[in-house]
N, C-alpha and C positions, 0 to 999 in steps of 0.2 A: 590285472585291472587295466582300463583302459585309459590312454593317457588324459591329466585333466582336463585339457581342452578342446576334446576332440570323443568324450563321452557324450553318446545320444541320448538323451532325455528321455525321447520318443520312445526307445524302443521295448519293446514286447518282453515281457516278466517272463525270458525262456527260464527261468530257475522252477517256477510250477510245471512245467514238464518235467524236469529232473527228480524234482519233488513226487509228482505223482506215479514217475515209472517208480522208484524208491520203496514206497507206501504200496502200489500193486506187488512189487516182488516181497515185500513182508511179510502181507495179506495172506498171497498163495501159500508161502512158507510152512503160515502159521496153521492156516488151514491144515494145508499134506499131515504137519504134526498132530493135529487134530484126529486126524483121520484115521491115520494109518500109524504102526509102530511106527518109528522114524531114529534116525542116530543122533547125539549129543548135538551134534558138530551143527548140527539145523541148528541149532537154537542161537549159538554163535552168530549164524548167517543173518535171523532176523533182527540179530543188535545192529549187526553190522550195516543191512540195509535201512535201519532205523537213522543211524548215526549219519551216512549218507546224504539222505533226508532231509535231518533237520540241520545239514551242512549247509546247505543252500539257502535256509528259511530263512536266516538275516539279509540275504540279498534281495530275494524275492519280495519281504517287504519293504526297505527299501525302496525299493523301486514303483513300488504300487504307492507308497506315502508319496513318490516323488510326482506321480502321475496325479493322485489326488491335489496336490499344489497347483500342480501347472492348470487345473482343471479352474482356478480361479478361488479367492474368497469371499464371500457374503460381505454385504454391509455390515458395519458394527456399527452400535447402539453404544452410547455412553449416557449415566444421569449426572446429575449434578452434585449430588454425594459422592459420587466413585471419583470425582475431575477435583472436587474440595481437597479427598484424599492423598491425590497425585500430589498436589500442591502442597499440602502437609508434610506429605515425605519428602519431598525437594524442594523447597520454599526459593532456592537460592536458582532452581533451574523451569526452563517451561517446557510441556512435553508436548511433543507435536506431535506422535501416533507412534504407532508400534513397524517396527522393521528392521534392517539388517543394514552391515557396511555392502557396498556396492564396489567388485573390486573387478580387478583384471580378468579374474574367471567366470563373474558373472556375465564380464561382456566381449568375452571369449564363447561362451555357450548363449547368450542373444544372438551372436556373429550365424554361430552355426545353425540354430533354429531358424533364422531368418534365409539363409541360404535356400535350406531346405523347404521353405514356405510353409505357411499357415497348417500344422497339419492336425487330422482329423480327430484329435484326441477331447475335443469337446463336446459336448450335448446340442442338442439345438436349440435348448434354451438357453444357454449360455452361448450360440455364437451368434444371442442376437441383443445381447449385451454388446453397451460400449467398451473400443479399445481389447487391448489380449490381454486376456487375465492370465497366460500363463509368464506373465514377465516379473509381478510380485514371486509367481513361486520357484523362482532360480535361486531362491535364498533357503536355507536347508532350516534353516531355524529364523525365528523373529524374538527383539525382544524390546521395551521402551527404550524410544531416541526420545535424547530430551536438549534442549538447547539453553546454554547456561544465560541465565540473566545479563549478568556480564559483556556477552559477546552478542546480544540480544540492543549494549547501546549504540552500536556501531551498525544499525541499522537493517532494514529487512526490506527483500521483495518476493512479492510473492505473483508469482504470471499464470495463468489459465484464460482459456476460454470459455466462456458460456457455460453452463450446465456442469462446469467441470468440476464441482465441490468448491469454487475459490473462498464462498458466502457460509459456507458451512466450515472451513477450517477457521474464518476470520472468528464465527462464533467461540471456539474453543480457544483461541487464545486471549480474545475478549476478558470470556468468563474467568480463565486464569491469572490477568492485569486487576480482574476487579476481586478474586479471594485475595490476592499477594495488598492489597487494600494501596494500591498505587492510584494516582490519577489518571484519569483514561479519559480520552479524546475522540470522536469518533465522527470521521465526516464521510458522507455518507447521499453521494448524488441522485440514488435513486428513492429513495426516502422509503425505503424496504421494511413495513409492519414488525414483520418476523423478525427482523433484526432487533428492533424495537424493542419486542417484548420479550428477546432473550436476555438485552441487558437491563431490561426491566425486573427482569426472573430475578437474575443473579445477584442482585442488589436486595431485592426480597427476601433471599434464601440466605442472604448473608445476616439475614434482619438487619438491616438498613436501604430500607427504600428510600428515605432521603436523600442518599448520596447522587441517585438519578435524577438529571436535568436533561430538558430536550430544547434544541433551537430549533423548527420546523418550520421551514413555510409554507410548506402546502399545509401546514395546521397552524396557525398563529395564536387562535384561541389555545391551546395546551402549550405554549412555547414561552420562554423567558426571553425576556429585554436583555440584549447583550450590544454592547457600543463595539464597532471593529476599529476606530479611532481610540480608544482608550489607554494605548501605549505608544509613545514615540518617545525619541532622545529632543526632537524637533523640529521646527517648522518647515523646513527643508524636507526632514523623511516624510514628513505627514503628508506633502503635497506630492511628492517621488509618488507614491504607493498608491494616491488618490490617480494622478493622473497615466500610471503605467495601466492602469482599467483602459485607457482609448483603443491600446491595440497599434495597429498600423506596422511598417515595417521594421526592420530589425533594428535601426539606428531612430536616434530622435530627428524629428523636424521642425521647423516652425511652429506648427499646432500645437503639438504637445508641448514644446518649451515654452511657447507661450502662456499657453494652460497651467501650467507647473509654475512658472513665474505667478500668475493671478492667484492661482489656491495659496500660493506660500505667504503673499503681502496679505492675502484674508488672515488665514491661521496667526503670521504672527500679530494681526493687528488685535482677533481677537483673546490672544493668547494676552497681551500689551492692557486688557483691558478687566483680566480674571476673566475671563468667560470659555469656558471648554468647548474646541470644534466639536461640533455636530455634523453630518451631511446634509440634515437642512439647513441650519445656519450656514455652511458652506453653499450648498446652492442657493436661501436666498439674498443672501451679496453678491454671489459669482454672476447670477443672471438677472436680479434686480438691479444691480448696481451696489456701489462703496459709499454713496453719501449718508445715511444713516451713521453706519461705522464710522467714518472719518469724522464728521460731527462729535459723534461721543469721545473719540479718541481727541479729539482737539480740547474741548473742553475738559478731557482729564491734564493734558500737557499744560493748559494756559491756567488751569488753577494749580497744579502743581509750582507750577513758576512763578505767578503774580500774586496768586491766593483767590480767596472768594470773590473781591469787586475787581476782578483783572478788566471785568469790561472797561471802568473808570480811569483803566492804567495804561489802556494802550491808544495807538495813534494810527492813523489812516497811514496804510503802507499798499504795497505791490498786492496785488488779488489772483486768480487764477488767471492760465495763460491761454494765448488764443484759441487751442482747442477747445479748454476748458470753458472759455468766455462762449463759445459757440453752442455749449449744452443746457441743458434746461436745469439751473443750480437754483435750489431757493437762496434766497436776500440771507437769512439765517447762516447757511453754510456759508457763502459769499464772504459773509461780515467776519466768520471764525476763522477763513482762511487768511484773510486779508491783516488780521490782529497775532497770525500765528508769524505772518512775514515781517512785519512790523517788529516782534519781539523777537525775532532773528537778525534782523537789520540793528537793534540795539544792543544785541548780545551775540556777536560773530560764532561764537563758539557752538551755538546752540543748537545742536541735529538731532532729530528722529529717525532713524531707516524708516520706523511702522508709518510715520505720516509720509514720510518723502516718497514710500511705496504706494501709499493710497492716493496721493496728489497726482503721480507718475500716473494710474489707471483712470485718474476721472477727468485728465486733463488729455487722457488718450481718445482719441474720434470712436464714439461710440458703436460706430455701424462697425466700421475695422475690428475694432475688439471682439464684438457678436460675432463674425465669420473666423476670428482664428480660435476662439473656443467653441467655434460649434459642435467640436468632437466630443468634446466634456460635457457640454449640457445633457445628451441622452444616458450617458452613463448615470451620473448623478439622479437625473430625474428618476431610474429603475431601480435606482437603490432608495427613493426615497418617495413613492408613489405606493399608495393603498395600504396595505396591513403590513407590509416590508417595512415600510417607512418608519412606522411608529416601534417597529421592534430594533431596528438601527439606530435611531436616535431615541433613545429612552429619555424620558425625564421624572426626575424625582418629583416634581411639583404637579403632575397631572394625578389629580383626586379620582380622577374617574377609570385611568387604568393600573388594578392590580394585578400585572401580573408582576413576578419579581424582576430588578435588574441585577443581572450579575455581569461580572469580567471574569478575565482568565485569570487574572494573578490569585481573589480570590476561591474561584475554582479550584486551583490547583493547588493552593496552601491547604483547605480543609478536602482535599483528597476527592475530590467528588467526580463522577461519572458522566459527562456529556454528550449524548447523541445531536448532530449535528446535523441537519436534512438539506441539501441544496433542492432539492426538486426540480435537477435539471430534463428532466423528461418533458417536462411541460414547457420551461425554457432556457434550453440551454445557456444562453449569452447571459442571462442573471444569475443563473447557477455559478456560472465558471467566473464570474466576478465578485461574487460573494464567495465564496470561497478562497480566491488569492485577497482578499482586503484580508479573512481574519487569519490566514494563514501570515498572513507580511504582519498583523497584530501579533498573533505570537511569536515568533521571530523577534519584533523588537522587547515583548519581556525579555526571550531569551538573553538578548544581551543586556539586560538590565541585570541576570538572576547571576551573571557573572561575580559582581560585584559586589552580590552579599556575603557576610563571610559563615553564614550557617551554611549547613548540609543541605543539597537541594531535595527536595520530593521528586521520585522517580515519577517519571513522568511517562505513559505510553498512550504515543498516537497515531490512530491508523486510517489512512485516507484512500477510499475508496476510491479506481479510475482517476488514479492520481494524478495522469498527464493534464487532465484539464483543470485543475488549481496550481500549475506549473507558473511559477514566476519568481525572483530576482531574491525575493526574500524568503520562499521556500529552500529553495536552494543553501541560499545562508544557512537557515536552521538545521539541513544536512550535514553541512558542512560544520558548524559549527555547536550545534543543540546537543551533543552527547556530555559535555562539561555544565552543564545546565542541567544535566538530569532527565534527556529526552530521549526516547528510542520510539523510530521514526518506522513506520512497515507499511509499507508503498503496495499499492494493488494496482494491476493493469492486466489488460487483455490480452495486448501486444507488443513486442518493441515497437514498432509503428509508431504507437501513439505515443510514444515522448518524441520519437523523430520527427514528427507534424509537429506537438509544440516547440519544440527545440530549435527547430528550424533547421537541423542539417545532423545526421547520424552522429560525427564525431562531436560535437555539444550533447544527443541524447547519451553517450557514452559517458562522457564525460560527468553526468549528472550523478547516471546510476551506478558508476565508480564510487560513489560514496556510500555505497550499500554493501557489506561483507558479509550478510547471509542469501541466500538465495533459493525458495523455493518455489517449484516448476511445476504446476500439473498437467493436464492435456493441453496443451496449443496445436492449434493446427495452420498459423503462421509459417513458412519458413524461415522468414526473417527471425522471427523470436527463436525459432529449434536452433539457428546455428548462432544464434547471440548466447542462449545457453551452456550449448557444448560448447563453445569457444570461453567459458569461464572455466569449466571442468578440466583437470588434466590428462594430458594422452598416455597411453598406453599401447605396448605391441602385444598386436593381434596377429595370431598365426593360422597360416592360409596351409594346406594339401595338396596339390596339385600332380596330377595324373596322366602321363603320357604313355600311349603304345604305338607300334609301328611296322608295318608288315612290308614286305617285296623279296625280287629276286636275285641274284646277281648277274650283274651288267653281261658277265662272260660263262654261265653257266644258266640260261634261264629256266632250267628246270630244279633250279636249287632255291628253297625257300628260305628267307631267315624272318627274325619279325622280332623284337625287343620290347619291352615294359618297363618306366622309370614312375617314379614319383618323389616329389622334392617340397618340403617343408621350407617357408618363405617365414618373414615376419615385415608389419607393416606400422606405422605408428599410427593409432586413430584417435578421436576422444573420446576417454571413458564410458561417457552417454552414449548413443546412436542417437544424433537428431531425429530420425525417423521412431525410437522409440517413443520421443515427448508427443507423437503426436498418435499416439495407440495407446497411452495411458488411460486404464477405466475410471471412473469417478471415484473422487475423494484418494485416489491416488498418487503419486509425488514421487519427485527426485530433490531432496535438500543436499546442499554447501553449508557447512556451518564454518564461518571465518573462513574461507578458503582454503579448509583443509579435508577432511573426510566428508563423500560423497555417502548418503543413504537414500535406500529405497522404501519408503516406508507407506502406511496407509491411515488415515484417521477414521474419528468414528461421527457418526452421528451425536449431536447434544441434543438427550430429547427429557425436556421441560414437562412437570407436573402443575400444568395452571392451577389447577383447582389449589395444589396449596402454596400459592406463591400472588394468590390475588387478583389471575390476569382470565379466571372461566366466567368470561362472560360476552363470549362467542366472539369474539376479536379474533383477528386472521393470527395463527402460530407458526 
């Protein structure tokens, strides 16, 4: 037998030769006996060429099984009964398709196939399929990989490019979050129909179509009212998360700290007053101005203090100051500022941060103010402009829009299913902004769900092109969302693109350091192929090497000699071949699970029966 890493795949089934001289010399055998008297001993002879024969059969086919493998596999089909069942049998773990441990000698024998190049053991209709399908069939057998729940909270990524099945595996684990009856999250930039209607299916087939909610804005009409302010510790975070939307460079500047300064004396003043931020109530005081608010808020302070005839009880005191005296303040505010100094000057002790904040902005030179938050107004205005707006700031009290308002916390106590649509194709800079406000929203439940002392609801959420909802409190929630009852499954194209948001490799490293599964299907980055293999671990791979050598002697030139060596090397590589992540055929894969065992595996198609799940009524599937 031929050593195991240094057996050709490739080669030619010579055992039907053996086979079939075997089977002719038994043939004639039998014949002659047939024919002619003949002696005992013949008949012996035809066992024995028989026996021969079927010596070699296990080899031969072998070898044809092994060829049909490398020849590639068909798509697989899966329904949604057979994916229920998976989950029935394993309730505690998620399968991610069918395949094998990926070990030294499979990438021992990729070494050698590749050496040898692409050879011709395929059809022509299979070499014009993507990727080599003879890479699944290095594996002698397949059987279910499955990834345990468990190690499922410690995060996921998942990288392909294009076409590479990324949208077709995200379905199958989808549908496996929403039988295991978890809460499921799902944000989702390109606002993908199909996607739609799968977790639409499977919420159906669960019988419970209820549990599906959609926030869409390329559809607003079909979409629920959802606040991305609805969670903070306070006023501080709430203005951080508003104003980290500007952008700009990596550190803060004036602009933005000034801007974060103005949203935070807004928030707490309206926080100071019962009233819940909005982004339109945040924008209009941030660009209308604070006198309204600071009037109301005055007269909550001066009747808290004095009572209801406080006007009666106070005395002409200090009024706003120069800058302030320079702007256009009604007589009304004027009089409450002046009665609020007054009752400070007879009560030393007496401070507000919320008014001393709002006096600080309105007594600040208006034009100045307008140029250092000019960064913030376009932000705010995009969030809060057309059918965005009103699905942002919801309010209970408008009779005329039913659609529902929900939050996450709700959400995710009665277990319910949310597709999330940014619709950054149409515009990107509102996509990618909406999407870090409600991701930094969850995020701070998360640290709220700390603190309860029940069992959290597992939580699974998966964010599509996840570089571009990248920010500060994302992060966090890697970091810290697993004790919370989060598992987090990251999708992207490229390393690239957390590098571009990141702002520098070792930060994008640094991110995806908080992901312990990992899986890979076609890229054809190189950047991503050796960020890959550089998580895998290496292995020595042994090399052949071949030398001969012919001449004469120096002192006898009609005497020839000539030698032949060859020397067996070992070299350390990684497990993977980078270059094979990028010849993987669709819906194909290399998974890490926890950093430990490497599979090669394949999934299947989820293919949906609308007609009995609600959704035949000619809608894109």
């Amino acid at each position: 037998m031929a050593e195991p890493g240094f057996d050709d795949p490739f080669r030619p089934a010579w055992e039907w030769w053996s086979i079939l001289g075997w089977t002719f010399a038994a043939s004639g055998l039998t014949v002659w006996i047939l024919l002619v008297p003949a002696p005992a001993v013949l008949f012996g002879a035809v066992v024995f060429c028989l026996l021969c024969g079927l010596r070699d059969l296990p080899s031969a086919l072998r070898v044809r099984a092994r060829h049909r493998r490398l020849c590639g596999t068909p798509l697989r089909f899966g329904s949604l009964p057979e994916l229920a069942a998976r989950v029935h049998e394993r309730p505690e773990a998620i399968w991610l398709g069918q395949g094998f441990v990926w070990g030294a000698d499979h990438a021992q024998m990729a070494l050698e196939l590749r050496r040898r190049g692409n050879l011709t053991i395929q059809s022509e209709k299979q070499s014009l399929s993507k990727g080599l399908p003879w890479i699944h069939g290095l594996g002698a057998s397949e059987s279910p990989v499955w990834l345990p729940v468990e190690f499922a909270r410690g995060h996921t990524l998942i990288v392909g490019t294009t076409g590479s099945g990324k949208t077709r595996l995200l379905e199958n684990l989808l549908a496996q979050a929403i039988l295991r009856d978890e809460a499921v999250l799902i944000f989702d930039p390109k606002g993908d129909r199909a996607l739609q209607n799968t977790v639409r299916s499977v919420c159906a087939f669960q019988g419970k179509p209820e549990r599906y909610a959609q926030f869409d804005r390329a559809r607003p009409a079909e979409s629920v009212r959802l606040d991305p302010l609805g969670h903070f510790q306070s006023g501080a975070e709430l203005a951080s998360r508003i104003a980290g939307l500007m952008g700009g460079g990596p550190g803060p500047d004036v602009f933005s700290g000034f801007s974060q300064k103005t949203l935070k004396i807004v928030i707490d003043a309206l926080l100071a007053l019962g009233e819940r931020p909005t982004l339109k109530t945040l924008l209009r005081h941030v660009e209308g101005g604070v006198d309204g608010l600071l009037q109301r808020l005055l007269i909550q302070h001066l009747t808290r203090h004095l009572g209801a005839d406080w006007q009666c009880r106070v005395v002409a005191g200090p009024g706003l100051g120069k800058a302030g005296g320079s702007t256009q303040i009604s007589p009304a505010l004027r009089d409450l500022v002046q009665a609020w100094r007054s009752l400070q000057a007879e009560q030393p002790g007496l401070v507000s941060g919320d008014v001393d904040g709002l006096l600080a902005l309105l007594e600040h030179d208006r034009t100045h103010a307008q140029k250092l938050i000019a960064g913030l107004l376009p932000v705010l205005h995009m969030l809060c402009s057309g059918p965005l707006g009103d699905l942002l700031s919801p309010s209970a009290d408008d009779a005329h829009d039913h659609r529902p308002i929900v939050d996450f916390d709700s959400l995710i106590a009665n277990r319910h299913v949310l597709y999330i649509g940014l619709d950054s194709l149409s515009d990107p800079l509102v996509g990618a902004a909406l999407g870090r406000l409600l991701l930094a929203d969850l995020a701070s439940l998360a640290g709220s769900m700390y603190q309860r002392p029940d069992r959290p609801v597992p939580i699974s959420c998966y964010i599509d092109e996840a570089a571009e909802c990248l920010n500060e409190p994302a992060i966090a929630l890697l970091n810290k969302g697993r004790g919370a009852g989060f598992s987090m499954t990251l999708l992207t194209q490229t390393f690239a693109d957390f590098v571009a948001a990141a702002g520098s490799d070792a930060k994008a490293r640094q991110i995806l350091g908080n992901t312990n599964n990992l899986i890979c299907l076609r890229v054809r980055d190189a950047g991503t192929q050796q960020y890959v293999a550089e998580q895998m671990p290496e292995v020595l791979l042994r090399s052949m090497t071949h030398a001969q050598s012919a001449g004469n002697a120096p002192l006898a030139p009609i005497v020839f000699n000539g030698q032949a060596s060859e020397a067996l090397s070992e070299q350390r590589a990684p497990l993977v071949d980078p270059n094979l992540l990028g010849a993987l055929p669709d819906l194909e894969c290399f998974a890490q699970i926890a950093g430990g065992q490497v599979y090669k595996l394949t999934t299947s198609l989820l293919e949906l029966e609308l007609s009995k799940t609600g959704l035949a009524d000619g809608s894109e599937a």
